[in-house]
DOZAVO-228462 format. One record per residue (C-alpha): residue in three letters; x, y, z. Coordinates in pm, whole numbers. Layout:
<nodes>
<node resn="ala" u="X" v="Y" w="Z"/>
...
</nodes>
This chain:
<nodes>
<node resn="unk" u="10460" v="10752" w="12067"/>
<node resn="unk" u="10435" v="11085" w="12289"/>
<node resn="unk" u="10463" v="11299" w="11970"/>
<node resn="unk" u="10299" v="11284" w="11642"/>
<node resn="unk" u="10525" v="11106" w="11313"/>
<node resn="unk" u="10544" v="11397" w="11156"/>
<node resn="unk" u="10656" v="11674" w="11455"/>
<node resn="unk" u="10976" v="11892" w="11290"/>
<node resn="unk" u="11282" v="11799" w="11360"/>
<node resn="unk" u="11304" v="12128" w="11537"/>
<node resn="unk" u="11163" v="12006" w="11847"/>
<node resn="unk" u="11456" v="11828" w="11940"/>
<node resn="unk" u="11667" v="12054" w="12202"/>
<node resn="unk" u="11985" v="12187" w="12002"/>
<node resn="unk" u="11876" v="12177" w="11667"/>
<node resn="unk" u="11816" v="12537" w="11541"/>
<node resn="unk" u="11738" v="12634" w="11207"/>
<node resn="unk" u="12091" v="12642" w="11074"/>
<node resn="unk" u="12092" v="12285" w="11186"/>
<node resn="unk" u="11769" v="12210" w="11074"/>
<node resn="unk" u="11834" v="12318" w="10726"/>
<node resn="unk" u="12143" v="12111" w="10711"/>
<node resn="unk" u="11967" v="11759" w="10810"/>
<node resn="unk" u="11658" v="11862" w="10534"/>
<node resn="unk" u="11953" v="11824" w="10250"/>
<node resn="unk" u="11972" v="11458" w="10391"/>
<node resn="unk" u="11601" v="11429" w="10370"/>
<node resn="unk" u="11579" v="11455" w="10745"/>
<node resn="unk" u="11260" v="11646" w="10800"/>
<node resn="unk" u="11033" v="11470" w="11101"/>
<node resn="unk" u="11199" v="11367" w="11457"/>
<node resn="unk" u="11208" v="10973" w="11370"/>
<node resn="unk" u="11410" v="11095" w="11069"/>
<node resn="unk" u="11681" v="11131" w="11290"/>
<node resn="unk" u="11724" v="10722" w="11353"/>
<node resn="unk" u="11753" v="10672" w="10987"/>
<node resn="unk" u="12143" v="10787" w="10982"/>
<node resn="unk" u="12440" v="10735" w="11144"/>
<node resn="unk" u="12559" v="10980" w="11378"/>
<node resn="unk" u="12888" v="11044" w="11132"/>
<node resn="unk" u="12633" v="11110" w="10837"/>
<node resn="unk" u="12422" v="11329" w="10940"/>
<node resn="unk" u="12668" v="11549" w="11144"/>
<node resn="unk" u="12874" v="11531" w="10790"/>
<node resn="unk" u="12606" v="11813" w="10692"/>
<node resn="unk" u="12557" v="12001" w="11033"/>
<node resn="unk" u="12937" v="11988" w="11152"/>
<node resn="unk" u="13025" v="12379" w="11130"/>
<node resn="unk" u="12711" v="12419" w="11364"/>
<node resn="unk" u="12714" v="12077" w="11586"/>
<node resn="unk" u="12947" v="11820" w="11727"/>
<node resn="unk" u="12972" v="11458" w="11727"/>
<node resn="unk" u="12870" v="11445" w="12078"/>
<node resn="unk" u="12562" v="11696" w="11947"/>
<node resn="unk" u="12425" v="11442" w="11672"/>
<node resn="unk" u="12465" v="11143" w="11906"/>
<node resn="unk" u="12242" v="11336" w="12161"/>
<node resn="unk" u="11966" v="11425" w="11902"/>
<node resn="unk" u="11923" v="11056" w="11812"/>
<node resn="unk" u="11900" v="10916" w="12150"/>
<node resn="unk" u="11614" v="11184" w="12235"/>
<node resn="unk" u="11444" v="11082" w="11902"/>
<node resn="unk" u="11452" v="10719" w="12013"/>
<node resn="unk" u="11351" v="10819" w="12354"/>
<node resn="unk" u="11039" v="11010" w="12199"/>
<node resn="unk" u="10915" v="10691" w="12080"/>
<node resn="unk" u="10819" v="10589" w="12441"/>
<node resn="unk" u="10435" v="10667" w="12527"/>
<node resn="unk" u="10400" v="11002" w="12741"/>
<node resn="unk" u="10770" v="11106" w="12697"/>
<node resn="unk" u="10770" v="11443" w="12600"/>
<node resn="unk" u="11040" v="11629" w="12398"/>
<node resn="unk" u="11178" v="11850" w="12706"/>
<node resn="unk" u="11168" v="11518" w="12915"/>
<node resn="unk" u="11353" v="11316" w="12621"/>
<node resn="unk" u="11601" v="11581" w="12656"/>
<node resn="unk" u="11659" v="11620" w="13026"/>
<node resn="unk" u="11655" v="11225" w="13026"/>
<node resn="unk" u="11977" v="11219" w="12803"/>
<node resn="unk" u="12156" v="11474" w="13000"/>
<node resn="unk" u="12130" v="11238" w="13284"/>
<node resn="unk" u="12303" v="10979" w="13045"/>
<node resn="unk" u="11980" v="10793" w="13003"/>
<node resn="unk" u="12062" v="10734" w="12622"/>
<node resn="unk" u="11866" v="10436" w="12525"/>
<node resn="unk" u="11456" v="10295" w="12524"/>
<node resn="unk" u="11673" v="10006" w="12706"/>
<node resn="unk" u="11808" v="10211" w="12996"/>
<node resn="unk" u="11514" v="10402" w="13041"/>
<node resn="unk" u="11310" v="10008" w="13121"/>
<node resn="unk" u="11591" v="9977" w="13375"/>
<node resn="unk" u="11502" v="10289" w="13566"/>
<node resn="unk" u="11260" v="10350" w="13925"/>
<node resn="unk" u="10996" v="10557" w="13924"/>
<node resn="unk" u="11143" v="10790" w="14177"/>
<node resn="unk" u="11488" v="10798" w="13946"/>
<node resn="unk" u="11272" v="10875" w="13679"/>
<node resn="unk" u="11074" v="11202" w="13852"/>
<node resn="unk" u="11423" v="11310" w="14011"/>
<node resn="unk" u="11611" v="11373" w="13653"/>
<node resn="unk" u="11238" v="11498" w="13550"/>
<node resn="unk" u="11095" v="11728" w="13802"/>
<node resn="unk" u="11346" v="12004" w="13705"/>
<node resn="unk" u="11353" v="11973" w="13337"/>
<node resn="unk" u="11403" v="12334" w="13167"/>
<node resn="unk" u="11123" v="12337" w="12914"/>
<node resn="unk" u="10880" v="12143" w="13028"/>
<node resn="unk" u="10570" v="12273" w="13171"/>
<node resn="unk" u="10539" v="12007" w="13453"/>
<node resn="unk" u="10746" v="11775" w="13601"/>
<node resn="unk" u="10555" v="11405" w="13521"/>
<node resn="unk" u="10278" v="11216" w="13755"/>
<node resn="unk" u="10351" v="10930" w="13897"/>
<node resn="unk" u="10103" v="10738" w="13634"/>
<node resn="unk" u="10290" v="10909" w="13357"/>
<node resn="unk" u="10624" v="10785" w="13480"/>
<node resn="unk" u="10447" v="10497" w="13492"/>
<node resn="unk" u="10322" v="10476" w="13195"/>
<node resn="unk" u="10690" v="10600" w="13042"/>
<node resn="unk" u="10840" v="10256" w="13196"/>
<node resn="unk" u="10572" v="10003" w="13080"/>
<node resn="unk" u="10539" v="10151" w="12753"/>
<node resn="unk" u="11002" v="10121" w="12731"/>
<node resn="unk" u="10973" v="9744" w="12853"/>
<node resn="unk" u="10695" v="9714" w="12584"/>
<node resn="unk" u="10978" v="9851" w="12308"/>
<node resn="unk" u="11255" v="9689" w="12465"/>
<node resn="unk" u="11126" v="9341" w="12429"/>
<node resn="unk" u="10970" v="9393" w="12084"/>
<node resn="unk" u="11063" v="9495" w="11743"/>
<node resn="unk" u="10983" v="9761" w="11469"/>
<node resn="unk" u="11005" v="9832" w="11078"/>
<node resn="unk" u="11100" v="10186" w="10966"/>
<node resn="unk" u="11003" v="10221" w="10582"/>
<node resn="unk" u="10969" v="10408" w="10290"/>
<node resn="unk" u="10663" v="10388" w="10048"/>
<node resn="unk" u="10710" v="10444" w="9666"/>
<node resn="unk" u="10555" v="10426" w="9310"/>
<node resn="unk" u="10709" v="10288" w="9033"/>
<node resn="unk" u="10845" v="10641" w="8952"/>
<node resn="unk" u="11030" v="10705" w="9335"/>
<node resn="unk" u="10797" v="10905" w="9424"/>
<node resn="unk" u="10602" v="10912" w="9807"/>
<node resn="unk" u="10305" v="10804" w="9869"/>
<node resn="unk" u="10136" v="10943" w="10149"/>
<node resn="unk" u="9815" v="10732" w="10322"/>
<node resn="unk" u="9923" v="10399" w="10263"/>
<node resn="unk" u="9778" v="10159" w="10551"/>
<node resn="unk" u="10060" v="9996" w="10683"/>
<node resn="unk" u="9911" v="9690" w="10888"/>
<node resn="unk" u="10085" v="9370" w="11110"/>
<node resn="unk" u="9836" v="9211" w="11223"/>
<node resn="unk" u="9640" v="9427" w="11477"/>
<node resn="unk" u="9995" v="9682" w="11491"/>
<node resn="unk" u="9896" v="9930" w="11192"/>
<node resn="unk" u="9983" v="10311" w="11086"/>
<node resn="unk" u="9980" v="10539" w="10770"/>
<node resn="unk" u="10260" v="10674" w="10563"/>
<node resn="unk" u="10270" v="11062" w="10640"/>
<node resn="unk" u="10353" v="11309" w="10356"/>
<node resn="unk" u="10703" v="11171" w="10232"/>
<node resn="unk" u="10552" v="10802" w="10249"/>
<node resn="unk" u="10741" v="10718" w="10567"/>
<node resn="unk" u="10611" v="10531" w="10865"/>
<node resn="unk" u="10770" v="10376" w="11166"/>
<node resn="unk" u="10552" v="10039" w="11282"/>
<node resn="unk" u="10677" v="10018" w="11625"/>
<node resn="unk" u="10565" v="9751" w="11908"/>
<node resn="unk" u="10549" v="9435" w="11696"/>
<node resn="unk" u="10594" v="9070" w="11876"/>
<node resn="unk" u="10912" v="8904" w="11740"/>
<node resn="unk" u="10925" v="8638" w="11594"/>
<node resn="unk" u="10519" v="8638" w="11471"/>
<node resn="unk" u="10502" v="8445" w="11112"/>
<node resn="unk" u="10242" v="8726" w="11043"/>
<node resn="unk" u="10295" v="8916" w="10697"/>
<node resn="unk" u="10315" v="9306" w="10641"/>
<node resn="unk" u="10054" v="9428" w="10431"/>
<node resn="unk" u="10072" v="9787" w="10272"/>
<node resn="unk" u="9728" v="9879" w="10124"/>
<node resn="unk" u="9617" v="10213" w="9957"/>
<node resn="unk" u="9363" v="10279" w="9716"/>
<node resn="unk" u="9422" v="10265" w="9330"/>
<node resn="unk" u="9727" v="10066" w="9438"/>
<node resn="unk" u="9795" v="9687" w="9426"/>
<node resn="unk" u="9818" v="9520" w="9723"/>
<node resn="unk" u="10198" v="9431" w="9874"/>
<node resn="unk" u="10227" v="9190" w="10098"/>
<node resn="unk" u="10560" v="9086" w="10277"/>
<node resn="unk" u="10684" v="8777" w="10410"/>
<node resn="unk" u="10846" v="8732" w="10619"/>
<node resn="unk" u="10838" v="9070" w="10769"/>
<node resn="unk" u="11133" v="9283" w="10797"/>
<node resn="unk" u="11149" v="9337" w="11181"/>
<node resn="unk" u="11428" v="9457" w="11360"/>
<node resn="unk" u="11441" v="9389" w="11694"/>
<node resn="unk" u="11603" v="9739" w="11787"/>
<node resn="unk" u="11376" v="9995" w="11786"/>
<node resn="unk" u="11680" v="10245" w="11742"/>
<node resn="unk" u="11772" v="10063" w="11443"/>
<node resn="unk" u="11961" v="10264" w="11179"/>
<node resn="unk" u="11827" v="10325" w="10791"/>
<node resn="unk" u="11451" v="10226" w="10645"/>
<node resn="unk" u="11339" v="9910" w="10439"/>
<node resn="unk" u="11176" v="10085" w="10078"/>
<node resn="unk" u="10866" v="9973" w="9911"/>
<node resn="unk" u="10735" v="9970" w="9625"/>
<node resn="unk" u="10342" v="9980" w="9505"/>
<node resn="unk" u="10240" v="9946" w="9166"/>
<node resn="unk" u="9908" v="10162" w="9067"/>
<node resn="unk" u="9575" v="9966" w="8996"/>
<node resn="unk" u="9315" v="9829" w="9151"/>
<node resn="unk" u="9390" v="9456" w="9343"/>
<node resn="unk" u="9256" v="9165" w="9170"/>
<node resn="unk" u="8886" v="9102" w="9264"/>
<node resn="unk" u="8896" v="8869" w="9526"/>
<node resn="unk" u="8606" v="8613" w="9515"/>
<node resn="unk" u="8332" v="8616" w="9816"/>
<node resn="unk" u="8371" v="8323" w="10017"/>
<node resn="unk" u="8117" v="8188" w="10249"/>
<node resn="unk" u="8082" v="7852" w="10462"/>
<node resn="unk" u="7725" v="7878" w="10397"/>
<node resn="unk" u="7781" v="7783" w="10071"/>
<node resn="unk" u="8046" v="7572" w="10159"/>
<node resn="unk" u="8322" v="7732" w="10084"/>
<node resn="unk" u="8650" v="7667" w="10315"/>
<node resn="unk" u="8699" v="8067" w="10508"/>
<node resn="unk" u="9046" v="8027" w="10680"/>
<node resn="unk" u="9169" v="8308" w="10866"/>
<node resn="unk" u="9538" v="8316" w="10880"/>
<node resn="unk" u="9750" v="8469" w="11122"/>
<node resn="unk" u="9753" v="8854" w="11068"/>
<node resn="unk" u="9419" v="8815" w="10846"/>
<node resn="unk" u="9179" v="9085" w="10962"/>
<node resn="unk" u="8821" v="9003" w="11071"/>
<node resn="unk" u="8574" v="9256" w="11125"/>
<node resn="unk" u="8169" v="9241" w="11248"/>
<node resn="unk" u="7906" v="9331" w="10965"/>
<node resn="unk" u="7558" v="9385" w="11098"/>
<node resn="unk" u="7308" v="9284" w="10851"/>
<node resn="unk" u="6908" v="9332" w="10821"/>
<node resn="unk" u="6714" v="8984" w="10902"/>
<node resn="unk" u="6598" v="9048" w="10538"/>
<node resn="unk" u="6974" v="8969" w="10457"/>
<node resn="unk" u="6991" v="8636" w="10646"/>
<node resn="unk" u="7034" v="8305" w="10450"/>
<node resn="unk" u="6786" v="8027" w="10475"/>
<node resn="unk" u="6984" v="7763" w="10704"/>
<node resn="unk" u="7208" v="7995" w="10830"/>
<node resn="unk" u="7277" v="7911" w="11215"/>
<node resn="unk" u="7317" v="8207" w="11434"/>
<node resn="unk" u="7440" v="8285" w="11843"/>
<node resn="unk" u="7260" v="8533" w="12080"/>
<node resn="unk" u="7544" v="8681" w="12204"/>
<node resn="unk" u="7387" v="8951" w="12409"/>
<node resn="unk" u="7090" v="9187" w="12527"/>
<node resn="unk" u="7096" v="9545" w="12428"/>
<node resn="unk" u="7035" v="9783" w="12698"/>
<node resn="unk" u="6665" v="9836" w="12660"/>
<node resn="unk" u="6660" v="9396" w="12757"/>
<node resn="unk" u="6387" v="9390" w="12428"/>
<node resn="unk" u="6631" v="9312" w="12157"/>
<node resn="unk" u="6950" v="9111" w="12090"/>
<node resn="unk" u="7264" v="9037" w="11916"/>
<node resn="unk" u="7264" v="8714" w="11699"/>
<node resn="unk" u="7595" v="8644" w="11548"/>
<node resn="unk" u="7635" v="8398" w="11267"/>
<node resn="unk" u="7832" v="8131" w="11310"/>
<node resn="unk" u="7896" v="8091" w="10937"/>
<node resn="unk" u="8217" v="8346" w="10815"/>
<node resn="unk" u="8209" v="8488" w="10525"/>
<node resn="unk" u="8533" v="8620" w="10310"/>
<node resn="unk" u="8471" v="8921" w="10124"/>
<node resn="unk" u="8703" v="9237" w="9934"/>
<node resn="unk" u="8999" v="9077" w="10152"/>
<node resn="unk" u="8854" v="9057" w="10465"/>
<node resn="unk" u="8677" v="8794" w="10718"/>
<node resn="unk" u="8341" v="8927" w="10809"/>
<node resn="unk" u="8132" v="8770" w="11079"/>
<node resn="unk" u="7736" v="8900" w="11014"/>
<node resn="unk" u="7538" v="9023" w="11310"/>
<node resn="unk" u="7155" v="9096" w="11344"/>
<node resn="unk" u="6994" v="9295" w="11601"/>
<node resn="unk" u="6639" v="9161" w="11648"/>
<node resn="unk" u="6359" v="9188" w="11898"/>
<node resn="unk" u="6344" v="8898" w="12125"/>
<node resn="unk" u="5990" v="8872" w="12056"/>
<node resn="unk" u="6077" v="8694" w="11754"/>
<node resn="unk" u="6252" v="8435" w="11875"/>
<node resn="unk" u="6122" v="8109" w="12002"/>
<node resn="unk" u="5925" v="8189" w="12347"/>
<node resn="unk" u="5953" v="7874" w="12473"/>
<node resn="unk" u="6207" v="7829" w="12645"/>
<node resn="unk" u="6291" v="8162" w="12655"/>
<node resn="unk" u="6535" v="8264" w="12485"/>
<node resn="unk" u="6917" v="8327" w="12704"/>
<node resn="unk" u="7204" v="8431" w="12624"/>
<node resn="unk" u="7452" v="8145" w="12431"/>
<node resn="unk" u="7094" v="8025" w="12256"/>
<node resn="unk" u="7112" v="7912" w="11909"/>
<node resn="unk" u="6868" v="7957" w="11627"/>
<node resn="unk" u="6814" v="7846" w="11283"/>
<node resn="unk" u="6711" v="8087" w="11070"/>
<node resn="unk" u="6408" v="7964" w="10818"/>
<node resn="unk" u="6381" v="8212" w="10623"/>
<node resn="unk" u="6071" v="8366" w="10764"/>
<node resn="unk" u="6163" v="8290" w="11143"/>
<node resn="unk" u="6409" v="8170" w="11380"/>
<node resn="unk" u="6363" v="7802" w="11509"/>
<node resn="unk" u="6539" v="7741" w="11864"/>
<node resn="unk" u="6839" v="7440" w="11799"/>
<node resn="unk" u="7090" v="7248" w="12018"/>
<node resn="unk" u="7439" v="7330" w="11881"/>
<node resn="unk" u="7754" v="7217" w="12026"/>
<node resn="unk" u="8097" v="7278" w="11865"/>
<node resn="unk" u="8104" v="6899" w="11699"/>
<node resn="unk" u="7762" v="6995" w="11545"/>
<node resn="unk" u="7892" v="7291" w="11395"/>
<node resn="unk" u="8178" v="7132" w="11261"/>
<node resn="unk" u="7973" v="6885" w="11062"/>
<node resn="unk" u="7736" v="7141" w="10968"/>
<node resn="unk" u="8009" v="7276" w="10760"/>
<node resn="unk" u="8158" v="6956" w="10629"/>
<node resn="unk" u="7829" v="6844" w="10491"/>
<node resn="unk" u="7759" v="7191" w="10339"/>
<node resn="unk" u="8147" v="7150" w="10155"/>
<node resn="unk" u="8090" v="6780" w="10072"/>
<node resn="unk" u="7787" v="6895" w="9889"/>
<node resn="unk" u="7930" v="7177" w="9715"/>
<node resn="unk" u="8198" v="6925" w="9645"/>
<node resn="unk" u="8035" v="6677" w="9497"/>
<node resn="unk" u="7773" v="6919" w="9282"/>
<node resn="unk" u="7888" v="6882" w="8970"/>
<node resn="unk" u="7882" v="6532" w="8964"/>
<node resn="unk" u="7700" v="6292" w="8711"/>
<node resn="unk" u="7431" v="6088" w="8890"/>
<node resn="unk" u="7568" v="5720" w="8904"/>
<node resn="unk" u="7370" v="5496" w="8652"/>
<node resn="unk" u="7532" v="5158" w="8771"/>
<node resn="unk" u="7556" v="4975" w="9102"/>
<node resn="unk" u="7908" v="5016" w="9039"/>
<node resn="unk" u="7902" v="5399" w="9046"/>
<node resn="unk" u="7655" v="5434" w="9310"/>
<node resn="unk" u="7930" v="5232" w="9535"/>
<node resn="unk" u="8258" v="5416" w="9455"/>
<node resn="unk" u="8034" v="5723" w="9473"/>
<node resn="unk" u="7914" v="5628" w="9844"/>
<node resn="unk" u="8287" v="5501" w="9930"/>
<node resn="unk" u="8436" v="5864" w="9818"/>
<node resn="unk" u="8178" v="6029" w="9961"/>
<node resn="unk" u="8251" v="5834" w="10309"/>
<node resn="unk" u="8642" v="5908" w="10249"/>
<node resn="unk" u="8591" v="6264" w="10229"/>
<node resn="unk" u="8395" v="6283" w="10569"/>
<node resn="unk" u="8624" v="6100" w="10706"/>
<node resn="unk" u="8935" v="6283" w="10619"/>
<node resn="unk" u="8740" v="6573" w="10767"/>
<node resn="unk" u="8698" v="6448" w="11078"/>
<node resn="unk" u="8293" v="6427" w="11040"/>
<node resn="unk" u="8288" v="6145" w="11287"/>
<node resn="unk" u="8513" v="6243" w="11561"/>
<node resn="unk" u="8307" v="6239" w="11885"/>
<node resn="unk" u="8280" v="6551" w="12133"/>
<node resn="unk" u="8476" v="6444" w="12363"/>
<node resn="unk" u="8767" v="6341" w="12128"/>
<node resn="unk" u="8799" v="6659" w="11974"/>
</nodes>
């Protein structure tokens, strides 16, 4: 968006103080406000100061302003030229779009060429995706301001009133809304509420319930725990000391830092930890890795716990690495088999469970 979430309603051409105090009685305070109503509602409350025609106007330039680089004198001089809709404003040439600009009363420039540019990507990015306008509230209806709103990698806050506006969202993605805040329980929402008009009218309100989420247990495929990472989950880098490497643990050198003495070795174990996928990095000298061969980038290493041994990994490897690590956790608890009997049904489970894992599927197959 061009203008901040929470920019008065007052910067919308037309709406004077009068006006403005009118739409605040309908809880219309911010700009986006204005796509929350319908045009007969809100000028139900402005009507002695405004027309019909007036409220239709102010909505179309608040829907406009959601457009990167579109400015509120532009939004204006755009709907004057009967360029009403994020839609119409896709459809539009770059010249078209600097002639109804370059005299617009108000603004302090007329556009460049890469923001008119930028103005017409960012509309075909709205056009073709969706949104979700909301509301956040406690148990008692009251805002609450902060509250991460995330979908997948699209994410905002809820300003002062707990409203946000989630704009440029892929339809049709199975991935769930999450609203996250401190001292409040998690809420997570599937499927999403999307529309696919980012003029939409009205908000979706929800609801968080104070306390702290349930402690979520830490994960990790070193111990062979199973770390999915579902669509929308969010997975972040955590550098650790070497001191913090695990025996066993089986790590990349992704790349040289700029001085060419030390580099990035990424684990290629994830770990799941206070609701996120974490993927642990170590910067180390290359002087402690194996010298011969030297070590290149897209080397692996095992890590000893006292040094780092040079390995052959390919993707299968990995992959049974990990199976073996959760067929052992598996199967920990176990009684030792005291028969001939038990030692064979313990063998033939054992064997069932790598197979149902795909432990023997060759390279080439997979």
């Amino acid at each position: 968006m061009a203008v901040d979430a929470s920019t008065p309603v007052s910067a919308i051409e037309g709406i004077r103080p009068a006006i403005e105090a009118g739409l605040a009685r309908l809880g219309v305070f911010a700009v986006f406000d204005l796509l929350r109503g319908t045009t007969e509602h809100l000028h139900s409350v402005v009507k002695a100061n405004a027309s019909l025609a007036d409220v239709e106007s102010w909505k179309c330039q608040a829907a406009l302003l959601q457009v990167q680089a579109v400015t509120p004198a532009w939004a204006a001089a755009l709907v004057r030229a009967k360029v009403m809709t994020v839609d119409g404003l896709a459809l539009k040439s770059v010249s078209a779009i600097a002639q109804i600009l370059a005299a617009a009363p108000g603004a302090a420039a007329a556009p460049t060429a890469d923001q008119i540019g930028e103005m017409l990507a960012d509309a075909s990015v709205l056009a073709h995706t969706g949104c979700i306008p909301g509301t956040v509230l406690d148990k008692k209806k009251k805002p609450i301001p902060g509250v991460t709103v995330r979908l997948g990698a699209v994410q905002t806050k809820t300003d002062t009133r707990g409203r946000f506006r989630l704009l440029r969202i892929r339809l049709g993605t199975p991935v769930p809304l999450r609203l996250e805040h401190p001292g409040y329980r998690t809420e997570i929402v599937t499927p999403p509420p999307i529309s696919d008009d980012v003029a939409t009218i009205g908000a979706r309100r929800f609801q968080l319930t104070k306390g702290r989420p349930p402690r979520q247990p830490v994960l990790s495929e070193l111990n062979g725990d199973v770390v999915p990472v579902p669509p929308g989950q969010s997975i972040k880098q955590k550098m650790v000391a070497v001191t913090d490497l695990r025996r066993g643990d089986i790590l990349l050198l992704r790349e040289l830092y700029q001085n060419q003495l030390d580099g990035q070795l990424v684990s290629r174990f994830k770990t799941f930890e206070d609701g996120t996928v974490l993927i642990r990095t170590v910067r180390v000298p290359l002087s402690s890795l194996p010298a011969d061969p030297a070590p290149r980038v897209g080397n692996h290493f095992r890590w000893t716990g006292k040094t780092f041994v040079g390995i052959e990994v390919t993707p299968s490897d990995l992959h049974r690495e990990k199976v073996v690590r959760r067929l052992t956790k598996e199967f920990a608890d176990r009684r030792s088999p005291r028969t001939r009997k038990e030692r064979t049904a313990l063998i033939k489970e054992k064997l069932d469970y790598l197979m149902t894992h795909a432990f023997f599927v060759e390279e080439r197959a997979r």
